[in-house]
C-alpha positions as CSV (number, residue, x, y, z in Angstrom):
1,X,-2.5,15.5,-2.8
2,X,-0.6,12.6,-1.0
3,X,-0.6,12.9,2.7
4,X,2.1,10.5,4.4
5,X,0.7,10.1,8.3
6,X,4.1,8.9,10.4
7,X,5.2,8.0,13.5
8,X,7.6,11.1,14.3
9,X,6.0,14.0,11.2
10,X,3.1,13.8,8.8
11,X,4.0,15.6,5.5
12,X,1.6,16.4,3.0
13,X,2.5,17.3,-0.9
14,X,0.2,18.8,-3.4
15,X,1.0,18.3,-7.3
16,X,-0.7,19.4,-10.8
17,X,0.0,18.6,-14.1
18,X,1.8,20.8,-16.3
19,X,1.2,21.6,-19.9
20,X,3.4,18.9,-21.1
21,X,1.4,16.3,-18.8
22,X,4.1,15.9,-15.9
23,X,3.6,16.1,-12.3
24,X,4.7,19.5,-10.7
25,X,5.0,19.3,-6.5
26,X,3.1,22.9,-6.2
27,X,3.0,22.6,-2.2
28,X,4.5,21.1,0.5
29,X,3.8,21.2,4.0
30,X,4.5,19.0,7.2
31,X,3.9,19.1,11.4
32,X,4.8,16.5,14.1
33,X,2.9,14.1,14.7
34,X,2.6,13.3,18.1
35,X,-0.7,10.4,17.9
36,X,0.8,7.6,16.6
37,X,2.9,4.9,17.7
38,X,5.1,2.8,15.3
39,X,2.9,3.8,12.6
40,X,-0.8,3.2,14.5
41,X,-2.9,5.9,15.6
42,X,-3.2,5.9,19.6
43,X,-4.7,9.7,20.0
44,X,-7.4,10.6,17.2
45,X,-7.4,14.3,18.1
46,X,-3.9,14.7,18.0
47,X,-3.1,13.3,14.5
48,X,-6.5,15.2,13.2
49,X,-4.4,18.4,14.5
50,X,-1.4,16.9,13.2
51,X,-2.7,16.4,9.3
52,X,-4.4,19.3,9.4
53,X,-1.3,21.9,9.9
54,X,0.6,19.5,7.2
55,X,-2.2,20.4,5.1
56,X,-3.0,24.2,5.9
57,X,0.6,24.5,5.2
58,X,0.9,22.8,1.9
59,X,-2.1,24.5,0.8
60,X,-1.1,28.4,1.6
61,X,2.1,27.5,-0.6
62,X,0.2,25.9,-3.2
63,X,-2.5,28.9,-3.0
64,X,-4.8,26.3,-3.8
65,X,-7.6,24.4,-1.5
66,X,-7.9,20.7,-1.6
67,X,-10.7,18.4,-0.6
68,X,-9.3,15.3,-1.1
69,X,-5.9,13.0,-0.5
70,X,-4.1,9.7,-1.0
71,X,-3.1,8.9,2.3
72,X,-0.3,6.2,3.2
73,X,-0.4,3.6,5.6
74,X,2.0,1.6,7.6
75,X,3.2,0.6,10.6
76,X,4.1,-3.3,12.2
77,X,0.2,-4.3,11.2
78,X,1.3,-4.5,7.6
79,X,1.5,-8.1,6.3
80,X,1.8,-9.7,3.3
81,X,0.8,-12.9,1.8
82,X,1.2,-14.6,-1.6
83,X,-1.2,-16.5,-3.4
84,X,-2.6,-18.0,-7.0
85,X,-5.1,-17.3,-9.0
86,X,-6.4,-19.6,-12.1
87,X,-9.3,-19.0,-14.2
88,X,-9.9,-21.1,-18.0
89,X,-10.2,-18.2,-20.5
90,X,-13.8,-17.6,-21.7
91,X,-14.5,-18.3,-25.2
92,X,-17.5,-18.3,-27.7
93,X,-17.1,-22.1,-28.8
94,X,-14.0,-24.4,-28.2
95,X,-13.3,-24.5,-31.6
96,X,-12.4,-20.4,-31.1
97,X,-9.2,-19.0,-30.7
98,X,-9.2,-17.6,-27.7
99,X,-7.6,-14.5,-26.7
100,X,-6.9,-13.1,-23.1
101,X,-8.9,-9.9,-22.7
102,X,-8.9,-7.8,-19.5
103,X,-12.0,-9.2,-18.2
104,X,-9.7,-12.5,-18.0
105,X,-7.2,-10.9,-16.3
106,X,-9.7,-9.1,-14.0
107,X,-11.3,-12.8,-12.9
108,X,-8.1,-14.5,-12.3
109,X,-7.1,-11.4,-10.0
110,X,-10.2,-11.8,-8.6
111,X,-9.3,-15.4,-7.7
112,X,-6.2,-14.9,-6.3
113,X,-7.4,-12.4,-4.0
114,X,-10.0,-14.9,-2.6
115,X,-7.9,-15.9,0.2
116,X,-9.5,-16.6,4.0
117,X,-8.3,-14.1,6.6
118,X,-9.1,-12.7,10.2
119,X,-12.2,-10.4,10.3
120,X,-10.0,-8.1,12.2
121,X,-8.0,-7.6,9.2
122,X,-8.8,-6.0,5.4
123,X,-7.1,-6.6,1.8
124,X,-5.0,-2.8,1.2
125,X,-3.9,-3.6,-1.7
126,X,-3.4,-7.2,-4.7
127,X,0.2,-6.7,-6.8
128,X,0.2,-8.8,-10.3
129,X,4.1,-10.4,-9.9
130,X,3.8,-12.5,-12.8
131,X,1.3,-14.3,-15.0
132,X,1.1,-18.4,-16.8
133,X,-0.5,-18.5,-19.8
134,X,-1.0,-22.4,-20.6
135,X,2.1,-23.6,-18.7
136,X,4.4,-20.9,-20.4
137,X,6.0,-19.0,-17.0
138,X,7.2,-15.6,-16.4
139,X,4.4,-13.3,-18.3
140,X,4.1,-9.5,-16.9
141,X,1.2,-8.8,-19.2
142,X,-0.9,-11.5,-20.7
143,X,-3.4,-8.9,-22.4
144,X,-4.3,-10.2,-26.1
145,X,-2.1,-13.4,-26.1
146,X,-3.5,-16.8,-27.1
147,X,-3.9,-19.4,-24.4
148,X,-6.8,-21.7,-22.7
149,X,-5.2,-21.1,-19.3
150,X,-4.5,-18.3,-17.4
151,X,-2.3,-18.5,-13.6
152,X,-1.6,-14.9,-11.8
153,X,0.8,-14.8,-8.9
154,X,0.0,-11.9,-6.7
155,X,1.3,-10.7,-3.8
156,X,-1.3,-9.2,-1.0
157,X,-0.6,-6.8,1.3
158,X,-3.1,-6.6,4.4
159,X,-3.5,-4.4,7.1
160,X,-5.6,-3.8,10.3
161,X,-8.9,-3.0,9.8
162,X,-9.4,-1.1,13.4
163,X,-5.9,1.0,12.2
164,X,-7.2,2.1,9.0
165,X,-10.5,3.2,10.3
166,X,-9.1,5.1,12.5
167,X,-6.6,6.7,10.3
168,X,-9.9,7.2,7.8
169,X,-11.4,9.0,10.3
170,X,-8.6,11.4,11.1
171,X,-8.4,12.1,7.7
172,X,-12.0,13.1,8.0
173,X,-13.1,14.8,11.1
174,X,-9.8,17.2,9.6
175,X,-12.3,18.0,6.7
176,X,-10.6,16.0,3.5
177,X,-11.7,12.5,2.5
178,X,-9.7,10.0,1.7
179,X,-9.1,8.2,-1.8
180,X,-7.6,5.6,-1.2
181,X,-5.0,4.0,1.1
182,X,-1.4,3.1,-0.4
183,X,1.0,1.0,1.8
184,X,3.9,3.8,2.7
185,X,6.7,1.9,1.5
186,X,5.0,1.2,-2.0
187,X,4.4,5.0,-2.3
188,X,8.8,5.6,-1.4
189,X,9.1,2.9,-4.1
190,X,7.3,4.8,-6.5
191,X,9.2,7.9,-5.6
192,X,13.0,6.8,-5.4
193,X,13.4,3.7,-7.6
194,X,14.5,3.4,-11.5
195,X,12.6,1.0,-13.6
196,X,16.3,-0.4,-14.1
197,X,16.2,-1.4,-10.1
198,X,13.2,-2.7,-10.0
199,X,13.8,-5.0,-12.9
200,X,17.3,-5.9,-11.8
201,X,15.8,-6.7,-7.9
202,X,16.2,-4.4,-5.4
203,X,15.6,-3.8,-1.5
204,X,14.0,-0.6,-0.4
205,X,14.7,0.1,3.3
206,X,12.2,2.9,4.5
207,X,13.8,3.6,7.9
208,X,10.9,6.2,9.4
209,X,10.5,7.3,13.1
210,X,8.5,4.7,14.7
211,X,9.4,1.5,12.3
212,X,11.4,0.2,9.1
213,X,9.8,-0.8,6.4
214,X,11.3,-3.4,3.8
215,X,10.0,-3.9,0.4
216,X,11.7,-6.2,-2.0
217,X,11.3,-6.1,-5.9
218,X,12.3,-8.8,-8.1
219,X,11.9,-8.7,-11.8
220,X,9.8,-5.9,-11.6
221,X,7.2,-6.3,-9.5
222,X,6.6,-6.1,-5.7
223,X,7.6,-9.6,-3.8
224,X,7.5,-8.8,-0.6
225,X,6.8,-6.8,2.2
226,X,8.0,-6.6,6.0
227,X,8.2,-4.4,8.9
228,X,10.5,-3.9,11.7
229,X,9.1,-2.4,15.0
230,X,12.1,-0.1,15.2
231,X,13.4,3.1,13.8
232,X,14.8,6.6,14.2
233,X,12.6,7.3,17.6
234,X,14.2,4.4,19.2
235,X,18.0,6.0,18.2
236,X,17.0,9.6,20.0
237,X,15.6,7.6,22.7
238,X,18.8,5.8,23.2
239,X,21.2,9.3,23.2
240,X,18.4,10.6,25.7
241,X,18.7,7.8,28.4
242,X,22.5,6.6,28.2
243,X,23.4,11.1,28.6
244,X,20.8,12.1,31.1
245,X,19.1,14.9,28.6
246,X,15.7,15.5,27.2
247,X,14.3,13.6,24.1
248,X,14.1,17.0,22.3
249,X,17.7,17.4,23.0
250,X,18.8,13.9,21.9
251,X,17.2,14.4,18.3
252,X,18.8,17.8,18.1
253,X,22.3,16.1,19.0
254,X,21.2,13.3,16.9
255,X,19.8,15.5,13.8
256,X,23.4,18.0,14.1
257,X,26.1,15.8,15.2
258,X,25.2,12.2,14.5
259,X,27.1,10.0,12.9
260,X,27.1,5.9,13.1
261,X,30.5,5.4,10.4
262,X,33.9,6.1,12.1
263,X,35.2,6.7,8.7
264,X,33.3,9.9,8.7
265,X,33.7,11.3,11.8
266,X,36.8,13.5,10.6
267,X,37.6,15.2,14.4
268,X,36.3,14.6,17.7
269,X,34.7,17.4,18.7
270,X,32.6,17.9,21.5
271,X,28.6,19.0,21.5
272,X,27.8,21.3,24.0
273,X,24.0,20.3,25.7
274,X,21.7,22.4,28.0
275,X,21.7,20.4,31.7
276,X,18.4,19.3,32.9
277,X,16.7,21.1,35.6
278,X,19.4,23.1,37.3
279,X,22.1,20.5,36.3
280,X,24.3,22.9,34.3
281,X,25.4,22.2,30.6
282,X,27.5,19.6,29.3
283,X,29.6,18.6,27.2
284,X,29.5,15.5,24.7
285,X,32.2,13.8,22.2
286,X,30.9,13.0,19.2
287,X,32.5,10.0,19.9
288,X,30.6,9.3,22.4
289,X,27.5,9.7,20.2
290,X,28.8,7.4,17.6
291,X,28.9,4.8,20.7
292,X,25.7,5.0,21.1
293,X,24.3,5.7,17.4
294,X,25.8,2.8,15.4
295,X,24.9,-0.2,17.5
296,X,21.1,0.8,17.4
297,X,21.4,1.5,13.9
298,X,23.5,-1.8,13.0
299,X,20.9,-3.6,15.1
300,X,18.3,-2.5,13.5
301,X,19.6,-3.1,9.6
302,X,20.3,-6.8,11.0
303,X,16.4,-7.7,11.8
304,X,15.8,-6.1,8.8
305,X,18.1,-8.4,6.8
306,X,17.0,-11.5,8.3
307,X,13.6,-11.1,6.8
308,X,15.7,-10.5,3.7
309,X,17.6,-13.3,4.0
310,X,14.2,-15.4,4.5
311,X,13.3,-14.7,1.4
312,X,13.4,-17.4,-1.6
313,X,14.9,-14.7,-4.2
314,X,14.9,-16.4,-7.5
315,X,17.8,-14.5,-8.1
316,X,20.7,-11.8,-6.5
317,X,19.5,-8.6,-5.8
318,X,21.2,-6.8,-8.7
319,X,19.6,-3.2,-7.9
320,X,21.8,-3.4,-4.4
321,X,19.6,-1.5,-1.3
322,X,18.1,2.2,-1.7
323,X,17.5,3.6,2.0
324,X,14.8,6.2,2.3
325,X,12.9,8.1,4.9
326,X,14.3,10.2,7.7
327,X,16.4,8.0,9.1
328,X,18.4,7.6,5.8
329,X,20.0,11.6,6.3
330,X,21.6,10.2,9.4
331,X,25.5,10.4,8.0
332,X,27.0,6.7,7.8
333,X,23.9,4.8,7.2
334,X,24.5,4.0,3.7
335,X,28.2,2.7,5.2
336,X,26.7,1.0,7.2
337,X,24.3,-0.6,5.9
338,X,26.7,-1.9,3.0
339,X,28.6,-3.2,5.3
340,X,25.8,-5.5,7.1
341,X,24.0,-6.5,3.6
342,X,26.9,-6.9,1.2
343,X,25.3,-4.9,-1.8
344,X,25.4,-2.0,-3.0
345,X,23.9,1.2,-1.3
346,X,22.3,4.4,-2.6
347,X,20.3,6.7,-0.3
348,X,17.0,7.5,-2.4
349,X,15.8,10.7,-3.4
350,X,12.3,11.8,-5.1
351,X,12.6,11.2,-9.0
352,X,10.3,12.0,-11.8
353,X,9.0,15.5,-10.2
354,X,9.8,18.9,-11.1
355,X,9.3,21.3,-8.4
356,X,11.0,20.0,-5.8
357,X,13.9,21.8,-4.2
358,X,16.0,22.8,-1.5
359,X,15.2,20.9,1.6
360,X,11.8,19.3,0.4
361,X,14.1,17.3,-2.2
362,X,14.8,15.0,0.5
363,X,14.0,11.1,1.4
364,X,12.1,12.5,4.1
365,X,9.2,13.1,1.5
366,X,10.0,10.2,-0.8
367,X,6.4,8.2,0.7
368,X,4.3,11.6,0.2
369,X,5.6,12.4,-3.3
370,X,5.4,8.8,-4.3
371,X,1.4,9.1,-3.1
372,X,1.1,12.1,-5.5
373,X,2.6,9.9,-8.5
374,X,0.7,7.0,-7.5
375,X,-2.5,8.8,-7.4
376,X,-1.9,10.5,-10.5
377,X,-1.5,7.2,-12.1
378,X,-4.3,5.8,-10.8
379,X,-6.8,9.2,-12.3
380,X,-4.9,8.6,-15.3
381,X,-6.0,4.9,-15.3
382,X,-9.7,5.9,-14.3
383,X,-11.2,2.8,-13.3
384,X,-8.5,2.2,-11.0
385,X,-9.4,4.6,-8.7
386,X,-11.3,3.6,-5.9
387,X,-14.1,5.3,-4.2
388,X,-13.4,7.6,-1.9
389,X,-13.3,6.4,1.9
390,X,-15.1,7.6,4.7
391,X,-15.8,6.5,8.0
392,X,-19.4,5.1,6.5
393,X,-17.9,2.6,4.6
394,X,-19.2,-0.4,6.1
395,X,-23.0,0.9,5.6
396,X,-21.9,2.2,2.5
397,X,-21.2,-1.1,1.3
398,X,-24.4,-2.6,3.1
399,X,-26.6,-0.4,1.0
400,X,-24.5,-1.1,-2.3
401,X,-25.0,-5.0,-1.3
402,X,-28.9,-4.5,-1.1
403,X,-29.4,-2.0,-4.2
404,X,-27.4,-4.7,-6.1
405,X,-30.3,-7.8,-4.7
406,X,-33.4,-5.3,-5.6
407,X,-32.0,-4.6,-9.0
408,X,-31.5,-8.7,-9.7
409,X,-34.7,-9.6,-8.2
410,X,-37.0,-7.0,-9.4
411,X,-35.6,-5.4,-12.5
């Protein structure tokens, strides 16, 4: 099961394999989530309510119980950080040949992980970009090649500790434990992009609730990662103030009749709105809405491409920008948002999944599918799978630390 925790909704997705060994989405189910803020938990009992009704109601359409998820993380805590690993490849003698095995590629990962950062912050995740076997550049997969030498570039992606632990231990106290974390936007990726995309270099733009996620492949492999402390909420909230209505109003207007492309907005019609307290109700030009819808919008798409344009891309970004999440249903954002970064624009969708239809085959449960195919990699892979997570982890670990010294010392 993958279990995607936002800002504004927290969806939950349940898969099996079929006979022929592909992933079927079985169950889907998803509430609001009203305890977090731009992608942190601020109210543990009200995201443990919120996962659990996403959960109750992906199971009862599944008609199967789970115990366990892969549970995506995110938010404006998320950072990433590249680094290099090099290790000299073990060999019997020096007159060997010697040939790059996985336990190689295992230390120099190893290496390039070993970087120095804040206690207050963990290692989520280390992605392999490329590998240099004895000077020779742009390797994906160095397994069973010939070389003294071996270099890894990696990027890692870190998070806050305190923020995961707490979003473990929603996960928890709801009854389920937690595989593993997966960075949100990795999971979207997963879901919506073509290997084609991915090799050509693309931009994923995961505009959510409470922030926008960017994550930028080039050649193939993850290259970096940013967030933008802005999204959808921040839209309705906008609509609310400048009209004088309710926030549950706004996203209804915003969710029915907004728009942020003139080109699209055939007529101007107006949206009729209930009046607050005993105000009676009003009417709004779409128009009007635009107004206020595309400059939040347009703002936001420009933060996000400065940290593009930050980047030193060793090449143009042939796979264009694919915009998933919620905030990629608003009509004129894929307009727009070719406008502002020059490329070409595709809104994604969930690939690579039967099962899905009707209104769950939507890029507003791109990050949960993607945590179903990513965890069903990773039990494919078996020894990629982490341990399951609890709220113990820390003493777990502490006890793993000293059964490892008795067993050196004394056996």
């Amino acid at each position: 099961m993958g279990l995607d925790v936002g800002t504004t909704k927290v969806c939950a997705v349940i898969g099996e394999r079929s006979e022929n060994g592909n992933l079927e989405i079985t169950g889907v189910g998803h509430s609001v989530s009203t305890g977090l803020r731009k992608g942190v938990v601020v109210n543990i009992e009200a995201t443990l309510r919120s996962v659990s009704q996403a959960i109750e109601a992906a199971e009862m359409r599944s008609g199967r119980e789970v115990h366990s998820c892969w549970t995506g993380i995110g938010g404006s805590h998320i950072e990433g950080i590249h680094s290099r690993g090099v290790v000299t490849v073990a060999g019997r003698n020096r007159d060997e040949t010697r040939e790059i095995g996985q336990d190689d590629i295992n230390r120099v990962l190893e290496v390039a992980r070993g970087v120095v950062i804040p206690l207050d912050r963990q290692i989520l995740t280390v992605i392999p970009q490329s590998y240099i076997v004895d000077n020779q550049k742009g390797i994906r997969d160095p397994l069973d090649m010939i070389g003294m030498r071996l270099e890894s570039e990696v990027h890692i992606i870190t998070c806050s500790a305190t923020s995961a632990g707490n979003l473990i231990k929603c996960v928890n106290r709801a009854g389920f434990m937690v595989n593993d974390l997966i960075l949100q936007s990795l999971a979207s990726g997963r879901a919506v992009l073509t290997e084609e995309e991915r090799d050509m270099g693309v931009a994923l733009i995961d505009f959510g609730g409470g922030t926008t996620d960017l994550l930028v492949y080039c050649e193939g492999a993850p290259y970096s990662t940013a967030t933008v402390p802005a999204g959808g909420t921040q839209v309705t909230s906008d609509i609310s103030i400048l009209n004088h209505i309710s926030f549950e109003n706004a996203e209804k207007i915003k969710r029915e009749a907004g728009c942020c492309w003139e080109g699209l907005l055939e007529e101007d019609s107006e949206v009729i709105v209930p009046g607050v307290g005993s105000r009676p109700p009003q009417a709004i030009p779409r128009s009007h809405i635009l107004a206020v819808i595309k400059p939040r919008v347009e703002e936001i798409f420009k933060m996000v491409k400065e940290r593009l344009d930050a980047l030193a891309l060793s090449r143009p970004l042939g796979g264009g920008v694919v915009l998933t999440g919620g905030g990629a249903l608003l009509p004129g954002t894929a307009e727009l948002a070719q406008e502002i970064f020059s490329l070409p624009v595709r809104t994604g969708f969930p690939l690579g999944v039967d099962g899905l239809s009707g209104e769950f085959a939507s890029p507003v449960y791109a990050a949960a599918v993607g945590l179903v195919l990513e965890g069903g990699d990773r039990e494919l892979r078996g020894g990629d799978r982490a341990s399951p997570r609890s709220g113990d982890k820390g003493q777990a670990d502490l006890f793993g630390k000293l059964k490892e010294w008795l067993a050196k010392e004394f056996f």
